[in-house]
DOBAKE-105040 format. One record per atom (N, C-alpha, C): x, y, z. Coordinates in pm, whole numbers, padded with zeros to 5 digits, always signed. Layout:
N
XYZ ...
***
This chain:
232
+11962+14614+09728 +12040+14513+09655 +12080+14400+09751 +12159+14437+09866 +12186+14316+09961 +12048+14221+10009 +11941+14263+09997 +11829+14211+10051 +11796+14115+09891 +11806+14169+09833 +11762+14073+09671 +11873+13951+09639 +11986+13961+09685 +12071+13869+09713 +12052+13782+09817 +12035+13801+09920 +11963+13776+10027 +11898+13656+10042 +11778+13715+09969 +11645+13640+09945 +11671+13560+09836 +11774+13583+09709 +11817+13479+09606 +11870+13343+09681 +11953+13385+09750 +12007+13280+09871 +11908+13216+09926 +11872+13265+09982 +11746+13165+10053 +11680+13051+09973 +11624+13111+09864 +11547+13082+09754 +11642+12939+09697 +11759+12987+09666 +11844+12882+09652 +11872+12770+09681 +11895+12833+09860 +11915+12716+09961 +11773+12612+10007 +11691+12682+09955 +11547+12621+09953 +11520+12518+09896 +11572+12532+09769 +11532+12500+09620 +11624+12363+09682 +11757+12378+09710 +11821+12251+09750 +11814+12169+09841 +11755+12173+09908 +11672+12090+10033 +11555+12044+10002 +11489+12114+09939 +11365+12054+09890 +11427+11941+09765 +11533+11920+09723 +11603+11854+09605 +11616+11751+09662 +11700+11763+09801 +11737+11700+09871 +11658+11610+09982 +11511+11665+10048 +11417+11598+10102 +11349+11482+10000 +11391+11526+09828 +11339+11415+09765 +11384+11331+09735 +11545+11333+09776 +11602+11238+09723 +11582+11183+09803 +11602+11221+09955 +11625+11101+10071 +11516+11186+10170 +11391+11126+10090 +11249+11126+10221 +11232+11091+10386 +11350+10992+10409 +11348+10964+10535 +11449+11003+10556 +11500+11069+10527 +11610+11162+10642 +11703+11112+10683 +11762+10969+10603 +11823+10916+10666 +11996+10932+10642 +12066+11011+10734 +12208+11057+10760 +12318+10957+10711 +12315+10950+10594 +12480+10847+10514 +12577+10844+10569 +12583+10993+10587 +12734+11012+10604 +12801+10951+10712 +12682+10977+10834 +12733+10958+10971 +12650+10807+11042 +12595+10729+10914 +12514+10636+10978 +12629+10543+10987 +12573+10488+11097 +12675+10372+11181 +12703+10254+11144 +12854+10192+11101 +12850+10086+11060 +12777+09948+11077 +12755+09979+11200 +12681+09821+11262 +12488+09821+11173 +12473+09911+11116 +12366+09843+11014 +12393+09793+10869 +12546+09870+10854 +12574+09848+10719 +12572+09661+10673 +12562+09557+10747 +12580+09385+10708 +12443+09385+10735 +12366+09439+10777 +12197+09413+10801 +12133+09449+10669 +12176+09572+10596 +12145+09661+10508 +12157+09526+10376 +12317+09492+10355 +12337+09435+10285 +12265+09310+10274 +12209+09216+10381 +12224+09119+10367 +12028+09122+10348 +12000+09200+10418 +11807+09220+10315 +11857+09259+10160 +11944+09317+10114 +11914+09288+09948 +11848+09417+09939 +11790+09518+10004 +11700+09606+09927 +11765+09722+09935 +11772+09790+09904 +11857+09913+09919 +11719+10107+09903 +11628+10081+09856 +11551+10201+09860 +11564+10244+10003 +11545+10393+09994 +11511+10449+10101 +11404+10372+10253 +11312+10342+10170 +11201+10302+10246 +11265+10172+10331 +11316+10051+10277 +11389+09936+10295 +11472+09981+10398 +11570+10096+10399 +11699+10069+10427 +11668+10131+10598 +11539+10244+10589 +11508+10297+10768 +11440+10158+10845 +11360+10066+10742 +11287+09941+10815 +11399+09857+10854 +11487+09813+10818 +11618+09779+10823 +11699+09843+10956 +11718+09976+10968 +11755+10036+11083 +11680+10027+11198 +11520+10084+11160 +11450+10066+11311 +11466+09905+11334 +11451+09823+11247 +11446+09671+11325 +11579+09608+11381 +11675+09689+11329 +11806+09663+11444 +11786+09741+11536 +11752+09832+11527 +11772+09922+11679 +11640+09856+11808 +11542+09794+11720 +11430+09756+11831 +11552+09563+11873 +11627+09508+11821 +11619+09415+11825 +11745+09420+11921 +11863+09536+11898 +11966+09521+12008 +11881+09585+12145 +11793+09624+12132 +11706+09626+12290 +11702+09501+12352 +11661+09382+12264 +11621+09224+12320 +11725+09168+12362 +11872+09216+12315 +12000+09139+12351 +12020+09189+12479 +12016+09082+12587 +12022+09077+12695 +12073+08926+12771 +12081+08967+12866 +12147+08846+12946 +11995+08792+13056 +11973+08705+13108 +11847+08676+13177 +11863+08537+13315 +11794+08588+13351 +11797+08479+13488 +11650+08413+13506 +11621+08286+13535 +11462+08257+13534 +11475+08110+13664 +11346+08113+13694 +11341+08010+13732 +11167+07929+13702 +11179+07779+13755 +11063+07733+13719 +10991+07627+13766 +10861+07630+13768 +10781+07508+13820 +10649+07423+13733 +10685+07307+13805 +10604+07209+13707 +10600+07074+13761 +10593+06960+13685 +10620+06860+13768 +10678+06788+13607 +10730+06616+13655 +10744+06581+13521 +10691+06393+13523 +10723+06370+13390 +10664+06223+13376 +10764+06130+13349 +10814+06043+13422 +10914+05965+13360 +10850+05818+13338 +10931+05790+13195 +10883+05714+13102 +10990+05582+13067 +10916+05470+13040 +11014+05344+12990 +10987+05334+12868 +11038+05325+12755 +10923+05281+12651 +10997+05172+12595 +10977+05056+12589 +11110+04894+12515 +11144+04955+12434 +11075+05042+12322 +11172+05082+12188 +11328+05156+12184 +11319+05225+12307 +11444+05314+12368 +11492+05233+12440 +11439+05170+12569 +11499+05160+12655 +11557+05053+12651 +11625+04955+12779 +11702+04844+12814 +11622+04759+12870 +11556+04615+12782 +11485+04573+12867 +11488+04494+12969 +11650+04447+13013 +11718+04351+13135 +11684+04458+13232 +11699+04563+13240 +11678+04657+13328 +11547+04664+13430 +11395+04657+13300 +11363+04654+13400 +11230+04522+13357 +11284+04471+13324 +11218+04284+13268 +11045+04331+13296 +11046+04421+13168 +10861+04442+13122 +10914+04494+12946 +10811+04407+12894 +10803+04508+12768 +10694+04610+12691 +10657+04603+12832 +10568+04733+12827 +10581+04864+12841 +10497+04945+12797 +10518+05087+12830 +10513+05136+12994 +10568+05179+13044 +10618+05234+13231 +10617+05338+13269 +10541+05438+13342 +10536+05571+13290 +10536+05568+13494 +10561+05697+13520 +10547+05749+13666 +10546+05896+13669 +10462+05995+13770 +10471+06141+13803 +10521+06153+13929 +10562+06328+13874 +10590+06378+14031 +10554+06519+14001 +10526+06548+14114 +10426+06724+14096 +10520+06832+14178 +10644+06795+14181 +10729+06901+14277 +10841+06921+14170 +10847+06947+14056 +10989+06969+14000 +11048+07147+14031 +11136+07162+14019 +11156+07300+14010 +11285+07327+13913 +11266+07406+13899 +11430+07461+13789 +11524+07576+13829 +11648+07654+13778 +11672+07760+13740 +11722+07803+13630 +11743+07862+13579 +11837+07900+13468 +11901+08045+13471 +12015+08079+13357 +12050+08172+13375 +12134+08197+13228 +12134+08300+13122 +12209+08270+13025 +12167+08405+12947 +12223+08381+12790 +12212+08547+12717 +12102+08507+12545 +12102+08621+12543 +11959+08629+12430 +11968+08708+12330 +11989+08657+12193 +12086+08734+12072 +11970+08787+11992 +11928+08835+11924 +11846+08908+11775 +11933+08989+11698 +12020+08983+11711 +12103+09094+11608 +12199+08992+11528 +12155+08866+11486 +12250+08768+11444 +12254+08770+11259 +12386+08762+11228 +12374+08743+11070 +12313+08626+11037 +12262+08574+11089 +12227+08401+11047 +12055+08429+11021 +11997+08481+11090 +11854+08505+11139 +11827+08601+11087 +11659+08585+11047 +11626+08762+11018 +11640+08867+11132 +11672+08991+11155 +11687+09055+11266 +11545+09107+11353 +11609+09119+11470 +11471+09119+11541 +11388+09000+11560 +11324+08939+11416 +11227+08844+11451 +11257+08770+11523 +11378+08687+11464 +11460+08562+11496 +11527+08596+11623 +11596+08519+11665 +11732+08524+11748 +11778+08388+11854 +11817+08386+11931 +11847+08231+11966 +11931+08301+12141 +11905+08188+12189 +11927+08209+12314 +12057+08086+12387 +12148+08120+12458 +12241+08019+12560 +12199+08023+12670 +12220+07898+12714 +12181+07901+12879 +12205+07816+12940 +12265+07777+13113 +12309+07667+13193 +12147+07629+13256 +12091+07532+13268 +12001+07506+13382 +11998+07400+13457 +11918+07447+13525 +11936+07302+13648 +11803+07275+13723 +11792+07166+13682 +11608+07111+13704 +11624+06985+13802 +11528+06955+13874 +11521+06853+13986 +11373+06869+14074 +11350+06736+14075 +11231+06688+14153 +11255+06621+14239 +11215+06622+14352 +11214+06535+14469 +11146+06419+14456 +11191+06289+14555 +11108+06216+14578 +11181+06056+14524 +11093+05991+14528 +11151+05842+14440 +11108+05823+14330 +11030+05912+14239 +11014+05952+14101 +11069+06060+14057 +11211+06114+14103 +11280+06281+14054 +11265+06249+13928 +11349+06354+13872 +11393+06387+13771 +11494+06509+13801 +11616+06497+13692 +11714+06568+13765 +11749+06585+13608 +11769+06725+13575 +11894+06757+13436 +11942+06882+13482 +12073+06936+13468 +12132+06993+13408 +12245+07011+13310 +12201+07138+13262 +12339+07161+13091 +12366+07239+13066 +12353+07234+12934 +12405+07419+12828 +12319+07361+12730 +12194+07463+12723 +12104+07492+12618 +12098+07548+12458 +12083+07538+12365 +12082+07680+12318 +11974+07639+12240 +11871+07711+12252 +11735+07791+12167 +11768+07850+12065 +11641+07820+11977 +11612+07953+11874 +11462+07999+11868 +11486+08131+11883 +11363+08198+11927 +11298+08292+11783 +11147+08297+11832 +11111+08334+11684 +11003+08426+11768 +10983+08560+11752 +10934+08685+11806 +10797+08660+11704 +10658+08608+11719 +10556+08622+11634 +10488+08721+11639 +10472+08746+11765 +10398+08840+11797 +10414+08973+11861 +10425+09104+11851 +10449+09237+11875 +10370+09325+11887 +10286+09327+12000 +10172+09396+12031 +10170+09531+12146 +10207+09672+12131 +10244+09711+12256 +10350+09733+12317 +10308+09677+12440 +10440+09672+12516 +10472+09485+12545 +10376+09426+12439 +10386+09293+12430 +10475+09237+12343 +10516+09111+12363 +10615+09057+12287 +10573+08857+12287 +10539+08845+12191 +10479+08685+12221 +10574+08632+12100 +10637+08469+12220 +10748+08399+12147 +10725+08302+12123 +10800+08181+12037 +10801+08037+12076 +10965+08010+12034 +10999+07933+12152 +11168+07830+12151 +11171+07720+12084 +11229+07697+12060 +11278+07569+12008 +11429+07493+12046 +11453+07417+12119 +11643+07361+12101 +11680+07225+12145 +11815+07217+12201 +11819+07105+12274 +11943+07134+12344 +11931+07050+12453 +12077+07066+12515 +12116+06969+12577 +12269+06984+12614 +12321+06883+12655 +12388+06866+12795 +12405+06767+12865 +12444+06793+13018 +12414+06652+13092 +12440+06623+13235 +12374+06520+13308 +12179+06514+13388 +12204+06360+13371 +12079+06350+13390 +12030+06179+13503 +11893+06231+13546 +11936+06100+13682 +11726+06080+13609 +11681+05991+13584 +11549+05921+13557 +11535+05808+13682 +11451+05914+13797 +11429+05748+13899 +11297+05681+13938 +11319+05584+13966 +11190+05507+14020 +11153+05407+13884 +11207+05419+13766 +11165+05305+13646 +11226+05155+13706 +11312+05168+13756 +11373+05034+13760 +11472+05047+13903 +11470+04952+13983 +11538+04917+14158 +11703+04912+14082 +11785+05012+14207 +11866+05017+14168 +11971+05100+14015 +11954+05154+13929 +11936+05195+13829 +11879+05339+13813 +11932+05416+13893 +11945+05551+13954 +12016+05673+13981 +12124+05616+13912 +12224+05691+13918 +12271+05762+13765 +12364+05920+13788 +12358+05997+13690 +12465+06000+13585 +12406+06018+13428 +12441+05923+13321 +12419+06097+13248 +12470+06081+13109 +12532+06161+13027 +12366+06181+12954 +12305+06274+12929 +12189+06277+12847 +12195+06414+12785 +12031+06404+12686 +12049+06505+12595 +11921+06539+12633 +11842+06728+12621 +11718+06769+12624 +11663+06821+12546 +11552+06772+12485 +11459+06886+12354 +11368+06961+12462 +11387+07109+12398 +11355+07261+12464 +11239+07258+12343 +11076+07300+12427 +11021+07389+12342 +10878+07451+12423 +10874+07567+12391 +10795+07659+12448 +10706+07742+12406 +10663+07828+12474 +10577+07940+12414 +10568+08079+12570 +10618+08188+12512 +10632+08274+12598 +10559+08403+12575 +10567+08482+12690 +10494+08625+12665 +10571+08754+12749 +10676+08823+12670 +10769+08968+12770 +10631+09065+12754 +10698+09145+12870 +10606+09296+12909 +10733+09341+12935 +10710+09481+12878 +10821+09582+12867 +10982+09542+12864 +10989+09430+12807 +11149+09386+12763 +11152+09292+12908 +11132+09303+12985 +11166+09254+13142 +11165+09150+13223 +11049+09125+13169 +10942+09013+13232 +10844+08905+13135 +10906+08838+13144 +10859+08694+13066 +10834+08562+13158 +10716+08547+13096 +10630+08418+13141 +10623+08345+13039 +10669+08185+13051 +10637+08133+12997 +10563+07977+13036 +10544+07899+12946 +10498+07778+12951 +10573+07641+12849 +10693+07569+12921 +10781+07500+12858 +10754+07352+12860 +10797+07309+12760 +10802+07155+12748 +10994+07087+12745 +10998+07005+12815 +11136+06964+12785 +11121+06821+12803 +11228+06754+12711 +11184+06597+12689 +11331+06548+12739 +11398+06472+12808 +11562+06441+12814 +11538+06318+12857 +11660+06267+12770 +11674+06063+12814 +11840+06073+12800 +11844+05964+12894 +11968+05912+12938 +12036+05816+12842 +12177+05863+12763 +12242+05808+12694 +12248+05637+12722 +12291+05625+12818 +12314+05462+12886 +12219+05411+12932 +12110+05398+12987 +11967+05344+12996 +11854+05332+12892 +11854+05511+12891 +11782+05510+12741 +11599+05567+12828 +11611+05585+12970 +11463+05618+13034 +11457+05780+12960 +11303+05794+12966 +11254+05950+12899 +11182+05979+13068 +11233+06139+13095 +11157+06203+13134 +11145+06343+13065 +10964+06347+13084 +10933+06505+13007 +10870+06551+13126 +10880+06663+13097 +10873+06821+13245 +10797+06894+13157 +10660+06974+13208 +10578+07094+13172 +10614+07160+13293 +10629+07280+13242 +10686+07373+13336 +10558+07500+13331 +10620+07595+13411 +10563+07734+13414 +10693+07825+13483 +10775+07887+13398 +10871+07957+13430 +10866+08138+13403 +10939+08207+13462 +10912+08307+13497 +11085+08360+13476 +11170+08462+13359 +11251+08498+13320 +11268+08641+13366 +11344+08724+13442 +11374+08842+13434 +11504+08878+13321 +11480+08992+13221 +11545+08995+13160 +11648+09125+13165 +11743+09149+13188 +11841+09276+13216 +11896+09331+13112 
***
């Protein structure tokens, strides 16, 4: 008799798990799941089972990316007159004025979000950052600021991760050699845009474009870079 009870039990407890594996196929723990997916959950709109673990793994792969990062970089840049921008007492041509220099260098240093309510998670996310760029010579180029990017994760291959930036930032800036005299550092703004490639969260290479002109003159210099990000 105790054994036929037993085995009713079992049978029972069987019967309800198997009830229960159908209700919730992915296994996924209600009771004890953690608030910090519950505004992710909500804000995809989907609520099935299937939805709500794609939803979890893509926060959990995306607070991996939130990190803080340090980089630095090389390139050279082009500084530019163009009459439509610029001041033409300055430098009495109304022509286009362009000059290089092949020694720029940079650094940067700042933090890197994907877990944002604004953005889809994971894909998206957006980045802050101070940098500080400068070229030698009597054609420099000199900016630094506070950046902020928005980054868009296209590609996920591996232990690969392929990006592109987008932003602008703001800070001082020195454009020399367009015009004698007319060299000195003035309030400007920079458009950020790129295309990058992480290995194992860590290590990112990229290849940047940045465009910045000087509020009060109005000279353009643009910088192609090749920068190199460690990410912590």
């Amino acid at each position: 008799m105790f054994f036929q009870v037993l085995y009713a039990n079992d049978s029972v407890n069987t019967k309800k798990q198997q009830e229960t594996n159908k209700a919730n196929p992915y296994n996924i723990d209600y009771k004890n799941l953690d608030s910090k997916y519950y505004p992710f959950i909500k804000l995809s709109n989907k609520f099935y089972d299937k939805d709500i673990i794609e939803t979890i793994q893509s926060v959990d792969k995306a607070q991996k990316k939130n990190a803080f990062f340090v980089g630095m970089l090389y390139g050279f840049n082009i500084n530019i007159f163009m009459p439509l921008f610029g001041y033409l007492d300055i430098t009495k041509t109304t022509s286009i004025k362009y000059i290089v220099n092949y020694n720029l260098f940079g650094l940067r240093a700042g933090y890197q979000k994907y877990t944002s309510n604004v953005f889809p998670v994971n894909s998206f996310g957006y980045q802050i950052y101070i940098d500080y760029n400068v070229s030698f010579g009597r054609y420099g180029l000199f900016f630094t600021g506070i950046n902020t990017d928005m980054l868009w994760d296209f590609l996920e291959y591996d232990k690969f991760i392929g990006s592109l930036n987008i932003g602008l930032g703001l800070g001082f800036t020195k454009i020399a050699g367009l015009a004698t005299n007319f060299d000195s550092y003035e309030v400007g703004y920079k458009i950020n845009m790129g295309i990058s490639v992480r290995y194992i969260t860590h290590h990112k290479i990229g290849l940047y474009f940045g465009n910045t002109q000087g509020l009060q003159r109005g000279f353009i210099g643009s910088a192609i870079t090749i920068g190199y990000d460690y990410v912590f």
